[in-house]
C-alpha positions in Angstrom: 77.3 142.8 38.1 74.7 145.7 38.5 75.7 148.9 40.0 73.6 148.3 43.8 74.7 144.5 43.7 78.6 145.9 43.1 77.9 148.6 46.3 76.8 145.7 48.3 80.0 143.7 47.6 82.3 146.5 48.3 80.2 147.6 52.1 80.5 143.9 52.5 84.4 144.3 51.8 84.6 147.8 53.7 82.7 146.3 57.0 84.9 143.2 57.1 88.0 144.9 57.0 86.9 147.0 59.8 85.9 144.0 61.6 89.6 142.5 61.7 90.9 146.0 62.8 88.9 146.5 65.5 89.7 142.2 66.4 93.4 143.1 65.6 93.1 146.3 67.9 91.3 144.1 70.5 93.9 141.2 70.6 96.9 144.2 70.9 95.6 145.9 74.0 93.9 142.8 75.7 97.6 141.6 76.1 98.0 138.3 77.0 95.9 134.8 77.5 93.3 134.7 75.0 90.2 134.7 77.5 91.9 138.6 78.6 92.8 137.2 82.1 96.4 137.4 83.9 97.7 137.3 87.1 99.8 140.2 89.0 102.0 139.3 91.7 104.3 141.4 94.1 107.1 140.6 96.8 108.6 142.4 99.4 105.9 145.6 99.4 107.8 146.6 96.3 106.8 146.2 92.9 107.0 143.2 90.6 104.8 140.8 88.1 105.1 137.4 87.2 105.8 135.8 84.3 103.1 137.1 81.5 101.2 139.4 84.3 99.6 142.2 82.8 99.8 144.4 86.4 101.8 145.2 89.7 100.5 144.9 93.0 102.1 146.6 96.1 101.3 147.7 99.5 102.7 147.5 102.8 101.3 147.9 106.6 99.9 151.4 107.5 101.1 151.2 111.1 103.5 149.0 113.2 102.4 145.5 114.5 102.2 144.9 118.1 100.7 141.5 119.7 97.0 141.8 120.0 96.6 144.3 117.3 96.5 144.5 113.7 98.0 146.7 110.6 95.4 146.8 107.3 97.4 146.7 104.0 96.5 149.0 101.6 97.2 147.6 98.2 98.0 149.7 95.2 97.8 148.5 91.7 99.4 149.7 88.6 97.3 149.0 85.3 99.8 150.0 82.1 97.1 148.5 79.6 94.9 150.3 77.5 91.9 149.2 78.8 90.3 149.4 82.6 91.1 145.9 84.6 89.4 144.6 86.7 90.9 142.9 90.0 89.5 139.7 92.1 91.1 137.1 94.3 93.3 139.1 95.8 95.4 137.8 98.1 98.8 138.4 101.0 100.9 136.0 102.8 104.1 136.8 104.9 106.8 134.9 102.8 109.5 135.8 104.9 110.4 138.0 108.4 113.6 140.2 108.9 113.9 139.8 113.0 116.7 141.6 114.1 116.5 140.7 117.7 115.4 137.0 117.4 117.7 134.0 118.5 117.3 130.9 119.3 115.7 131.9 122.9 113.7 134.2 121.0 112.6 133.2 117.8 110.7 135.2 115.0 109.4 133.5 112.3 106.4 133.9 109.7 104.3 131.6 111.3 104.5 134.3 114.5 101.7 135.9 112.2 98.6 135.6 110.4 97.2 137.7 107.5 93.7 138.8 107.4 92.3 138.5 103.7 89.6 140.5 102.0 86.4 139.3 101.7 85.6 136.9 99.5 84.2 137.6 96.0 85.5 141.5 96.4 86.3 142.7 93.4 88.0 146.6 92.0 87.8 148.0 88.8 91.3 149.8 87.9 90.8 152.6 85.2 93.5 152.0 82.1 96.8 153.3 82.2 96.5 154.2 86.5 97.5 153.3 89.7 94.6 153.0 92.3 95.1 152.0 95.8 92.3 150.1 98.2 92.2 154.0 99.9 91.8 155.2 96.5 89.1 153.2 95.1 87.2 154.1 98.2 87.2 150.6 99.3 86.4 150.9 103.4 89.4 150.1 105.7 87.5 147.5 107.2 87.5 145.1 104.0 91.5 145.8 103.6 93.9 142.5 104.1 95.3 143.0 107.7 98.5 141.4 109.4 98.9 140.8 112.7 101.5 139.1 115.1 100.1 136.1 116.8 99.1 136.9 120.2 98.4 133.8 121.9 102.1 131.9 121.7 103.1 129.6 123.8 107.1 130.7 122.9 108.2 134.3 123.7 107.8 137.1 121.3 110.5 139.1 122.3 112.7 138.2 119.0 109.8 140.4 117.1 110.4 143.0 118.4 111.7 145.8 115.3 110.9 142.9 113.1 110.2 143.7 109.2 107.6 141.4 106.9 108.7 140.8 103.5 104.6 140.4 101.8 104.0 138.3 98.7 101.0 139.8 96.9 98.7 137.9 94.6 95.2 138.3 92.6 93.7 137.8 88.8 92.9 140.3 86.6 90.6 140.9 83.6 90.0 143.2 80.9 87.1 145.2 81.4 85.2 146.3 78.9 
């Protein structure tokens, strides 16, 4: 083998080793799912991921609800990978209500309320390794999620009164490169 054919063979070598680190490297700090997409999912307002989730949602209302108004949400989400995430299809839902006061004269149930979701296609990028809220990202108030207690119900109310909402948080989330 001549001398520039032999340094040819071992760059060759050299750049394909380097190749499967960087692949290796890629594969460790993508995390999960081989297309670099998960779901995060929260309950309660607290903190909490599903199954293989590569992030946490949370967020809660900014303000008590009262019929005829509205509380906006502003979601928080905790990125522990590597690399910057980026966040779509988010989503909220009252799973379950804590109603005090309600009885059977005065019931208090989920379906007393009705959650306002972001735009669609609304997407935010959360930088590796951070926590970012909606606030935070500089996202405007008026594209938050929202919740609000039913204001035109034929049954009375009254068992909502001091009630707490126990949120389920969703979305999808990708690697960003």
């Amino acid at each position: 083998m001549t001398d520039p054919a032999r340094k040819r063979h071992v760059l060759g070598g050299a750049l394909a080793l380097l190749g499967m680190v960087i692949v290796m490297l890629l594969v460790r700090c993508g995390g999960q799912g081989g297309d670099g997409t998960n779901d995060g999912t929260s309950g309660g307002g607290g903190q909490a991921t599903s199954s293989g989730s590569s992030f946490t949602i949370s967020g809660d209302a900014k303000e008590p609800i009262t019929p005829g108004s509205s509380a906006t949400i502003d979601l928080e989400f905790a990125n522990p990978r590597r690399l910057s995430l980026v966040v779509r299809d988010m989503q909220v839902r009252v799973h379950a209500v804590k109603a005090p006061h309600a009885d059977s004269a005065h019931p208090c149930s989920a379906s007393d309320y009705t959650v306002d979701q972001m735009p669609e296609g609304t997407k935010v990028t959360i930088p590796a390794r951070a926590t970012r809220s909606l606030s935070g990202l500089g996202l405007p108030e008026r594209s938050w999620p929202s919740v609000a207690l039913v204001a035109d119900r034929t049954a009375n109310q009254d068992g909502c009164k001091g009630a707490s909402l126990v949120l389920v948080h969703s979305a999808s989330g990708s690697i960003g490169w």
